[in-house]
N, C-alpha and C positions, 0 to 999 in steps of 0.2 A: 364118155363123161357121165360120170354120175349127177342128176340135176337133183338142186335140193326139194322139185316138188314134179310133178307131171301127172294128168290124168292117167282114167281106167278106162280104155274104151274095149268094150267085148264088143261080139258080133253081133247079137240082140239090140245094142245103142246104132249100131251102123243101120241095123234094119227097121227101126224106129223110123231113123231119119229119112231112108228108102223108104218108105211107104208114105211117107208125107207129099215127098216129090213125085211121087208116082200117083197122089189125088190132086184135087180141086185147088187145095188154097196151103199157097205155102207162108202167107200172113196174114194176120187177125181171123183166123179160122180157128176151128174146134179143139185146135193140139194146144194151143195157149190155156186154155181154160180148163183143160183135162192137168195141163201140169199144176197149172193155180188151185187147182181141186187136190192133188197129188200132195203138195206143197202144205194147205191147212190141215192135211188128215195128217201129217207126219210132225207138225208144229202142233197144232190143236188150237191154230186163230180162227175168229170166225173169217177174215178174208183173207187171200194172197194175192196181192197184183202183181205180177211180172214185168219187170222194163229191161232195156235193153243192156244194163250195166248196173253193178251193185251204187258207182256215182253217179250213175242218173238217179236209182231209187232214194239215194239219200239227200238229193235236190230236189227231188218230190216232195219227202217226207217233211223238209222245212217247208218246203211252199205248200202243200195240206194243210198243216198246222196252222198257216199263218203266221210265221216267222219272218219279219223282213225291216225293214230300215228302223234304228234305236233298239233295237230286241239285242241280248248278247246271249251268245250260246256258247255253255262250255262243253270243254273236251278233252281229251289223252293229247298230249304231244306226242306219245311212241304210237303211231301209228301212219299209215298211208295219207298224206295230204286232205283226199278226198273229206273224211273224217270231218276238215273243218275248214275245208273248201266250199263246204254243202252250205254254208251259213253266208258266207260272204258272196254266192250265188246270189241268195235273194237278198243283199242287202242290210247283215245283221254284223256286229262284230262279235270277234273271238275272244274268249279267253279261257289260256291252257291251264290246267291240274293237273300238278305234280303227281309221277307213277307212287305210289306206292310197294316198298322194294318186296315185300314179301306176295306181291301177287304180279307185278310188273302193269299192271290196272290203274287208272286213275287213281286216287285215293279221294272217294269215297265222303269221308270224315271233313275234306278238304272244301268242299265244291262249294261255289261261293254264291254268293245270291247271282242269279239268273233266267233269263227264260227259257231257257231249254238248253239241254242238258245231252249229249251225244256221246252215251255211254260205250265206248271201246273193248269187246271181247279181247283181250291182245291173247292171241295165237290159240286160240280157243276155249283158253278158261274164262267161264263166264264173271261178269263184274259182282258183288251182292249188292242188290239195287234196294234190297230190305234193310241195309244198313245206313242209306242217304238220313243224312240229318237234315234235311228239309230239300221236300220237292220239287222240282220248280214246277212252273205251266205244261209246263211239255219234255218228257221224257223219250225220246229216242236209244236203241240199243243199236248199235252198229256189230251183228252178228257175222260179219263178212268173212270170218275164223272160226265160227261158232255153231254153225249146222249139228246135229246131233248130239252138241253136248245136254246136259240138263243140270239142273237147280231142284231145291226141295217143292220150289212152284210148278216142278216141269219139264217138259221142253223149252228149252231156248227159242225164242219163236211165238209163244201161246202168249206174249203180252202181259202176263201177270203184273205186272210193276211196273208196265211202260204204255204208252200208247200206240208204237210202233216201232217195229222191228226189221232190221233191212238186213239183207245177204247180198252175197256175192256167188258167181256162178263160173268165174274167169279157171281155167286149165288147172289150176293150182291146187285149188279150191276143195271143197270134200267131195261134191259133187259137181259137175260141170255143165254149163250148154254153150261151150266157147267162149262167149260173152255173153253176158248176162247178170241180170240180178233180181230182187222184188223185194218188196213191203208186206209184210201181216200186219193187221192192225186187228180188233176187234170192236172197232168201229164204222158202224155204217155211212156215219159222214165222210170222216177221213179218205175211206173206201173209195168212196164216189167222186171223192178232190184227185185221189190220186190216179184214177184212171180217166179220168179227164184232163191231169195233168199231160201224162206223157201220151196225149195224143194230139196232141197241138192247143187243149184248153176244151175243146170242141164240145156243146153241149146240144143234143136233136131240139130240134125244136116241129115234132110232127104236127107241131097244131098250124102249120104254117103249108102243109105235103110233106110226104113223105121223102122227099129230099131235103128237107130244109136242118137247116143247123144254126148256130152263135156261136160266137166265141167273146166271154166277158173279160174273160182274165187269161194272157198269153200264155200258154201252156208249149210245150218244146214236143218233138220225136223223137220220143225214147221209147216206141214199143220196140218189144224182142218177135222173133218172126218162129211162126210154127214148127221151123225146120230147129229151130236150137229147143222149142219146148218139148218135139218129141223127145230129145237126148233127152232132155234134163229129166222129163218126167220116166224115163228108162232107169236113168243114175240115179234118181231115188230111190226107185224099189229095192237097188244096193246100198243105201246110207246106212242101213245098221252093221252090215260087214264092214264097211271103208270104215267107218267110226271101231268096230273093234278090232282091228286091224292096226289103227294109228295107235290104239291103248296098246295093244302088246308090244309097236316097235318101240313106242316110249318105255315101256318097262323094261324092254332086252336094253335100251340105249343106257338108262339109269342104272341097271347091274353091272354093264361095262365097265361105264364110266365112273363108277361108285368112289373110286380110290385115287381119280388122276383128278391133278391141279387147278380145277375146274368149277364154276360153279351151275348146276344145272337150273335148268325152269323150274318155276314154281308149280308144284303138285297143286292136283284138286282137293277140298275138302271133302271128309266124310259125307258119305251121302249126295257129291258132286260127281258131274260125270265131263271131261275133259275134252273136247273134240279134235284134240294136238293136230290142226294146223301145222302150226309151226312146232320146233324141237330148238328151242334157242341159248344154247350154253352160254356163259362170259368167260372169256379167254383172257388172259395177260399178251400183250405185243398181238391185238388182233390183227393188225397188219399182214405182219409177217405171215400169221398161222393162216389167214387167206389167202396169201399167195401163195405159198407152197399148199394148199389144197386141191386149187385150182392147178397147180400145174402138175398135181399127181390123178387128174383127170375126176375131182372131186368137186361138185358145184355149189359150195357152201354160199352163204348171202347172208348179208345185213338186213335186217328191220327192226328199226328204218332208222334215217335219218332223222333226229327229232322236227314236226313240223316245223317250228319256229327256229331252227339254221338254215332255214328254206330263202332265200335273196325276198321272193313273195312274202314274208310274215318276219322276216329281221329288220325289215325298211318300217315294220310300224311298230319300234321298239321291243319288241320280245326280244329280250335276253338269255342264253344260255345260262348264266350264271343263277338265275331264279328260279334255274328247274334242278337242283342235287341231286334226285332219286334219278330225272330222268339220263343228267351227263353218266352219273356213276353207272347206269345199266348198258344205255350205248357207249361208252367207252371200250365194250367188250363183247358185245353180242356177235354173236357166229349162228345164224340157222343151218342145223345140220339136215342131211336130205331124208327126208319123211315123206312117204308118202304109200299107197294099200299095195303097189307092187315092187316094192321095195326089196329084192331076198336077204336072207340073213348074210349070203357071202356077202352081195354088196353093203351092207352094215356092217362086217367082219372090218372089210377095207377100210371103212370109214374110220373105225373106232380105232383100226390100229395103226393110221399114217395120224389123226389126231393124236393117240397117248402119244407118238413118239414125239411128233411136235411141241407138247405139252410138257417134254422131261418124265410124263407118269412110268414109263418105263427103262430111264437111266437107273 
């Protein structure tokens, strides 16, 4: 089976995590902090806190902020749950904007008044958060697809436009530490909330000895353990290969595919740099062309289901019918398998059990 994502583990990421196990502390030791160090130098934030899941870091990042009961936080329906799960954690409601068809991204132009605002990289083109017609309190970027892309501000990551920025670190991903995820912020408040978050709230209190602690505001365990930061902080020193690696299989897929029945992702703008996550065509009779993919040992997937067909967010009126750009995209999306070790033969296959599917080559 060709799977449409999987890591890159070399022998270097395995002996990372050997020598972790082989010292002192295989959690809340020195390799978390080395990756979190790893992590700002390759964003350009001043902080990166690491937690144990890109939806832990995005239940942080509202409850940092201060986001919680009467607050509404908008967001992308085409995206992972999570997205805007993260608001309804601490007690905020939702409400979705419409993709925008020429970027499959929120639209932007759309976003309505709100407090915060959980802007969706979909498949790793970044959103243009320069283009918001008004900003709200709190701006969130949900880079969870978005690792090594950039913008004319940057890195994806450095916070320019936003106050925080969350990743994901799951198998799929650009980079991995199994599970995982984190926050950049470029603030040192936020900073200090969110690492007090995902360790139960927990704040010293050495004026009391040097065991002493508080805890004012419940905070959850969501740290990541040493053993996943050595990977992750190894798979970084690889993220500008994996990122141009995914650029070229996207270009070989776009030459392929140039002339069959199909409509591809939306490219990056000039001056944008792409972090292709995903590779997500729209097909006519998606159905069909997934099963017969899968059954030619080819592991194409959907994303996603839009949040609000979810039983969780249809029960409090969200309708399909209010979102056009987003039915018209899921109607037909196929992510096709991308990913840095991908070879061209297994691209070759991919491309050529799709045209036939497709009619491109009747």
């Amino acid at each position: 089976m060709i799977p449409y994502g999987r890591q890159s583990i070399d022998d270097d990421d395995v002996a990372a995590v050997v020598a972790v196990l082989r010292g002192d502390r295989i959690t809340q030791g020195p390799a978390v902090e080395r990756f979190e160090d790893a992590l700002r130098a390759v964003t350009g934030a001043r902080h990166a806190i690491a937690f144990a899941s890109g939806t832990a870091a995005l239940h942080g990042a509202m409850w940092a902020a201060g986001i919680g009961p009467g607050d509404t936080v908008a967001t992308s329906p085409l995206s992972f749950h999570a997205s805007a799960s993260c608001a309804r954690y601490v007690g905020a409601s939702v409400r979705f904007v419409d993709v925008d068809p020429d970027t499959l991204n929120l639209d932007v132009g759309a976003v309505p008044e709100c407090d915060a605002l959980v802007a969706v990289h979909y498949a790793g083109l970044p959103v243009d958060l320069a283009a918001l017609a008004r900003r709200p309190r709190v701006v969130v970027e949900d880079a969870a697809h978005a690792l090594g892309a950039t913008t004319p501000d940057g890195p994806v990551g450095n916070c320019a436009r936003s106050d925080m920025c969350v990743f994901s670190f799951h198998p799929v991903k650009t980079v991995t530490t199994g599970e995982g995820g984190a926050v950049t912020t470029n603030s040192d408040g936020l900073a200090e909330r969110l690492r007090r978050f995902r360790s139960h709230g927990i704040r010293p209190a050495p004026e009391h000895g040097g065991w002493a602690y508080d805890i004012d505001e419940l905070g959850h365990n969501f740290r990541i353990t040493d053993l996943q930061c050595a990977l992750g902080t190894s798979q970084l020193a690889k993220l500008e290969r994996f990122v141009t690696r995914r650029n070229e299989l996207a270009a070989r897929y776009r030459a392929l595919l140039a002339d069959a029945p199909l409509e591809l992702p939306p490219a990056a703008p000039p001056g944008w740099r792409h972090a292709y996550h995903l590779f997500p065509v729209r097909v006519a009779d998606r159905r069909r062309v997934y099963e017969a993919m899968h059954a030619a040992g080819i592991g194409v997937q959907v994303h996603y289901v839009p949040i609000y067909r979810l039983t969780a967010y249809a029960r409090l009126g969200h309708r399909p019918a209010d979102f056009p750009g987003t039915e018209r995209a899921y109607a037909g999306l196929l992510s096709l398998p991308l990913f840095p070790g991908l070879t061209e033969a297994d691209q070759d296959a991919v491309v050529a059990r799709l045209r036939c599917l497709t009619g491109a080559d009747t």
